[in-house]
Structure formats: structure tokens, C-alpha cells
C-alpha positions as CSV (number, residue, x, y, z in Angstrom):
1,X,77.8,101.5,146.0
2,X,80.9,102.4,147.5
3,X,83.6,102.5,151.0
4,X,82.3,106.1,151.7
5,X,80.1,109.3,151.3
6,X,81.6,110.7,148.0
7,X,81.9,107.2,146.1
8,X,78.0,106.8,147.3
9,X,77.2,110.4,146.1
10,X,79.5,109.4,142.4
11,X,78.1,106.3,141.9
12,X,74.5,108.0,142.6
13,X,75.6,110.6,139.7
14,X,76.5,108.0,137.3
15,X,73.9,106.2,137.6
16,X,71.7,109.0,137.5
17,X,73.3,110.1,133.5
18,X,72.9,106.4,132.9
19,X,69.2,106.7,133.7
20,X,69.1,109.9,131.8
21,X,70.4,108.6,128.2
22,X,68.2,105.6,129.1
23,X,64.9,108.0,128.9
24,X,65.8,110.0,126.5
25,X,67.1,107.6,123.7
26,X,66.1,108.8,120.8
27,X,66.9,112.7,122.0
28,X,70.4,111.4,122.2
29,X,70.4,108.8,119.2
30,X,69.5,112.2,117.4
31,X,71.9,114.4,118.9
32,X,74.9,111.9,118.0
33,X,73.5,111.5,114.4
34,X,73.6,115.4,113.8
35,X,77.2,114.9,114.9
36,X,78.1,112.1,112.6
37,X,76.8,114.2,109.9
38,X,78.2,117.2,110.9
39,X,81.9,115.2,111.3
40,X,81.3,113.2,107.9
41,X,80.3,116.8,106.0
42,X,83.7,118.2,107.3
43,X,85.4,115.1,105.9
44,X,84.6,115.3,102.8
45,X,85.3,118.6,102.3
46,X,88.7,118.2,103.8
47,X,88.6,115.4,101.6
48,X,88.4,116.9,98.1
49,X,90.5,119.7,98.9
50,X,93.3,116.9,99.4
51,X,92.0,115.2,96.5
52,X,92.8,118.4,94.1
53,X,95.9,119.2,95.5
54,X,96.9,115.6,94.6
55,X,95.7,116.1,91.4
56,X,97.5,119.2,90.9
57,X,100.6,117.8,92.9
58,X,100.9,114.3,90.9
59,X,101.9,115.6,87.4
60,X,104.2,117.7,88.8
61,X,105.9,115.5,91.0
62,X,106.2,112.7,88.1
63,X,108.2,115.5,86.0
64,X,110.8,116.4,88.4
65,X,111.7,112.9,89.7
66,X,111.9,112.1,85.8
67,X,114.3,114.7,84.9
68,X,116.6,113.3,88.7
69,X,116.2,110.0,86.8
70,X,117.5,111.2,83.7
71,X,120.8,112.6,85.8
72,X,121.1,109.1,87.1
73,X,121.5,106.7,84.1
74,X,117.8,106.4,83.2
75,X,117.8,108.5,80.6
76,X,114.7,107.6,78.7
77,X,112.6,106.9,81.8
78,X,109.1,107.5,82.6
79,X,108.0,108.1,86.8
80,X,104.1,108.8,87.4
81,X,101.9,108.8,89.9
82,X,98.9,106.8,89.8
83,X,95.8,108.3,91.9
84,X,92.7,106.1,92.0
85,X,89.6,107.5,93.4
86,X,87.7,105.4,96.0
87,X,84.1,104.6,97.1
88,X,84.7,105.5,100.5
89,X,87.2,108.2,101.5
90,X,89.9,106.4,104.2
91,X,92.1,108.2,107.0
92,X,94.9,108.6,103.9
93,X,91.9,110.5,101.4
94,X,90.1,109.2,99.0
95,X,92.6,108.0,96.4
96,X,94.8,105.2,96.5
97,X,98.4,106.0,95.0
98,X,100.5,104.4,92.8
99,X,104.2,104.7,91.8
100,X,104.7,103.8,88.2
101,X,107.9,103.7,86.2
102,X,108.9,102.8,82.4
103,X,112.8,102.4,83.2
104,X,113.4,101.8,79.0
105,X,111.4,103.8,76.1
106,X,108.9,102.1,74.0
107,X,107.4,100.0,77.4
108,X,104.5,101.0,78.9
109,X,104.4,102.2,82.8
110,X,103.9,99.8,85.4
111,X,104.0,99.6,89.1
112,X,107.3,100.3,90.4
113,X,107.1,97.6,93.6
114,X,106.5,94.7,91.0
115,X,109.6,95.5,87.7
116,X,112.1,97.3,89.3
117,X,115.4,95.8,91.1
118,X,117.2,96.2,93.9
119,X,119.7,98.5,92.1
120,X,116.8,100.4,90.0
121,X,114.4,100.5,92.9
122,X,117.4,102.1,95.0
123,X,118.5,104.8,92.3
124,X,114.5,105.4,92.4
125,X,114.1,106.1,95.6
126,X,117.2,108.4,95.8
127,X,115.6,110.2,92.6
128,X,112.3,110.7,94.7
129,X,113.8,111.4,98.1
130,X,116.1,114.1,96.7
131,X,113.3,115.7,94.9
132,X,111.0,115.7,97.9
133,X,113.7,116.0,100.6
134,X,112.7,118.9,102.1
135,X,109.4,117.9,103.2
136,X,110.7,114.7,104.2
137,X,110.7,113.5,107.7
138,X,112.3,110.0,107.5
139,X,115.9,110.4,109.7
140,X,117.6,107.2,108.2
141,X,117.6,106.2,104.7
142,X,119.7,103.3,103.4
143,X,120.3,102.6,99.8
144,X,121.8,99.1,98.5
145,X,123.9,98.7,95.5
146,X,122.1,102.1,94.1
147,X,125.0,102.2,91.6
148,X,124.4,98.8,90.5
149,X,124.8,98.8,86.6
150,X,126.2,102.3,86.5
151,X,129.8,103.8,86.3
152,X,131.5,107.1,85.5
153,X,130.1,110.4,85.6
154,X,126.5,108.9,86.9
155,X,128.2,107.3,89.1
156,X,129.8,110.2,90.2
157,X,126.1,112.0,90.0
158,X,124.8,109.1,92.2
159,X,127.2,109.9,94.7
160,X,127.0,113.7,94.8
161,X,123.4,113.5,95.1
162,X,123.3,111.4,97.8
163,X,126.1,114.0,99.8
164,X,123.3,116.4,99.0
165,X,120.5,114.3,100.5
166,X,123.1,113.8,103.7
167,X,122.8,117.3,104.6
168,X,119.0,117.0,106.1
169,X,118.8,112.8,106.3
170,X,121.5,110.3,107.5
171,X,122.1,108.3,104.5
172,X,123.9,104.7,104.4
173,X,125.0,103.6,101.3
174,X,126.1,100.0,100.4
175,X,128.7,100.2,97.0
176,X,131.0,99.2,95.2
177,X,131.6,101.7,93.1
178,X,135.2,104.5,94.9
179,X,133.5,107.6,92.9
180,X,130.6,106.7,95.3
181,X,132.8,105.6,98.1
182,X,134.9,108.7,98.0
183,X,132.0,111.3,98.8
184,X,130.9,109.6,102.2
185,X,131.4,111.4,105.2
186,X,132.2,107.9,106.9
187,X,133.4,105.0,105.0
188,X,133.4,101.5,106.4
189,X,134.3,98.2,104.7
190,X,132.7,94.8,105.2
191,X,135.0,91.7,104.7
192,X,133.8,88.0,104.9
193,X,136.4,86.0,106.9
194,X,136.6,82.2,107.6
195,X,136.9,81.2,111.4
196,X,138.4,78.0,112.5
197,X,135.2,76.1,112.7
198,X,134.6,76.9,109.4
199,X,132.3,79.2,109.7
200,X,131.4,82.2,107.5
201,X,131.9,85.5,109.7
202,X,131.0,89.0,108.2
203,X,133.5,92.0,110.0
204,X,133.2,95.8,109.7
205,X,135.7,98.3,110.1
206,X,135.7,102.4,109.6
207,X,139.0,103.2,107.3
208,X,140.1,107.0,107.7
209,X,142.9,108.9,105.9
210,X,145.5,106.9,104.5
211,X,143.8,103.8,105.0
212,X,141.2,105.0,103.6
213,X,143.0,105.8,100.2
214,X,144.4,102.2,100.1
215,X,141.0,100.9,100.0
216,X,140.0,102.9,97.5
217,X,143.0,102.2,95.1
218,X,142.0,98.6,96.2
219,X,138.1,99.5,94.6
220,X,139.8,101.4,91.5
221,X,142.6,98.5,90.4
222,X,145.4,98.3,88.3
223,X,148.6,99.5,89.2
224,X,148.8,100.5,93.1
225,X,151.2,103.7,92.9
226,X,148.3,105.1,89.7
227,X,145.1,103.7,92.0
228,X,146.4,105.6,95.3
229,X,147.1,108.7,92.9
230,X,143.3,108.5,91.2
231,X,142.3,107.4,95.3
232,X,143.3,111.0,96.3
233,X,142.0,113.0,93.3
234,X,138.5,111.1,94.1
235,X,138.9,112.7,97.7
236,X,139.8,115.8,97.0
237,X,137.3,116.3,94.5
238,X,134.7,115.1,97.2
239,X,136.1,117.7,99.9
């Protein structure tokens, strides 16, 4: 029962509750059900006071990620939110949520994870985390080829809006695009290279000042002395 006096006298104790909710079973079984009901009652009304502001939250939501769509190329797009009520409520409410998009008119909505690409699913995400990046509490958020498919002034758009997003997220940004390139804080290239074994070997490298303008001439084309000229418009119009 124990090495000494006070482990005899806690094991006595213990045992002595034990006994205790032993005897009086049903006292207890009926003291824990009052909680449960009590706990379950407070639930639910937690519950539906999520539930309506969902409701409420959902439309409104659907129309401002729309009209960020709109800025970036989609311009006859369609973003809702899906809520489906449950049986039983869960630790995330009592509605299961759905993102769905229309990215051309005349189609009907449908769930974003299963029709949208890389590049769509990217320019998406940036349309939704810039309308909702103030609540937001995700440090990191990387974005690849978000400017697939897109050049230009949305391309410039894609790029000033994700600057924006950088002031309260660290953003990462794989393009291809120098109007997107150009309003990075940091800008790094990625070149494949072949080693003597004949192996495939990817290298990255930061490129500052005039390096930095050479590669994006190299990302513009055409002629180098007109390339480096647009390069440092692109710059200065990003500063």
C-alpha cells in the first residue's frame, strides 16, 4: 500500500473515493448525465449562433472574392460557398463547407478541389487570401505559376496584389512572368544544370541590382539594350 505513512494514508484516500462512486452509482451516473446535458445544451446553442453567422458570412464572402477574381483575369467567374447542414454538429459546427467556382459563364458551379488547375487554383487562392487577409493567420503562403495563362495589366494586378498580401504574410511566388517578378521584395532564379555524371541538378541563386535587371530583360526578350530599358521601368514602377 505503499514505502511509508503518507503513501499508506493516499492509497487509503483513494481507495476510499473509489469505494464511494462504487456505492453510490447511480448518484454519480446521474450527476454526470446532468453534465452531459448541460455541456451538449451549451453546444448547440454555440452551435447555431456559428451556423447563422455562416449563413450571413457565406454570400458575402462569395461576392467579394468574385469581384478579386474579376481583377485577376476571371472576368466572368462565379466563387460560392457551399454550407451543408449536418445530423450531428462536429468540433468545426454543424455544416460542412464547400468552395465552389464557375471559372467561364454559362457552366454551372462546382467544387473548386476537383476543376480548377494549378494556375486557376493558385490565382484563387490569392483572390481569397487577399480578401480575408486580415483575419488570416497562416505565416507562409506559396503560390505556383499563379500567372499561368495571364499577361499584361492582370499580370501586373497579380503581382501588385500579391506585394499587398506580403505586408502581413510572407509570400513565395513561382513565375514566369517579369511584371510579377519585378514587385518581389527578393527575387531568386532556379536553373537546371547538367553535372558530369549526367545527372539533372536544380541550382538557386538571389539576383540583386543590376543582375537582377539582366534577368529580367532575359524574361522580357527581344533586343537586350530595349529589355534592360523596359527591366528598369518594371522596377521602378514596383518601388
Amino acid at each position: 500500500y505503499g514505502n511509508n505513512l503518507n503513501e499508506v494514508l493516499s492509497f487509503r484516500e483513494n481507495a476510499q473515493e473509489k469505494l464511494n462512486k462504487t456505492e453510490n452509482r447511480h448518484e454519480e451516473l446521474e450527476r454526470l448525465e446532468v453534465e452531459i446535458d448541460a455541456a451538449r445544451s451549451a453546444m448547440l446553442k454555440i452551435s447555431e449562433k456559428i451556423s447563422k453567422k455562416r449563413a450571413l458570412a457565406a454570400p458575402k464572402l462569395g461576392k467579394l472574392v468574385t469581384k478579386e477574381l474579376m481583377e485577376l483575369g476571371f472576368k466572368k467567374s462565379k466563387f460560392e460557398i457551399l454550407l451543408e447542414r449536418k445530423d450531428q454538429p462536429t468540433a468545426t459546427g454543424h455544416e460542412s463547407m464547400e468552395f465552389l467556382f464557375a471559372p467561364n459563364p454559362g457552366e454551372p458551379s462546382k467544387p473548386l478541389r476537383s476543376i480548377a488547375s494549378s494556375g486557376e487554383m493558385s490565382r484563387v487562392m490569392l483572390a481569397l487570401k487577399g480578401t480575408l487577409a486580415r483575419e488570416d493567420s497562416i505565416p507562409v503562403l506559396v503560390f505556383d505559376e499563379i500567372d499561368a495563362n495571364v499577361g499584361g495589366e492582370i499580370a501586373r494586378t497579380v503581382g501588385t496584389k500579391m506585394c499587398s498580401l506580403g505586408d502581413s504574410h510572407q509570400v513565395i511566388s513561382i513565375s514566369h512572368l517579369p511584371q510579377v517578378a519585378s514587385m518581389a521584395g527578393s527575387h531568386f532564379v532556379v536553373q537546371k544544370e547538367f553535372t558530369k555524371d549526367g545527372r539533372t541538378k536544380s541550382q538557386i541563386r538571389s539576383v540583386k541590382n543590376k543582375e537582377r535587371v539582366s534577368e529580367l530583360a532575359r524574361m522580357l526578350g527581344g533586343e537586350k539594350g530595349t529589355a534592360e530599358e523596359h527591366a528598369k521601368n518594371l522596377m521602378t514602377v514596383a518601388a
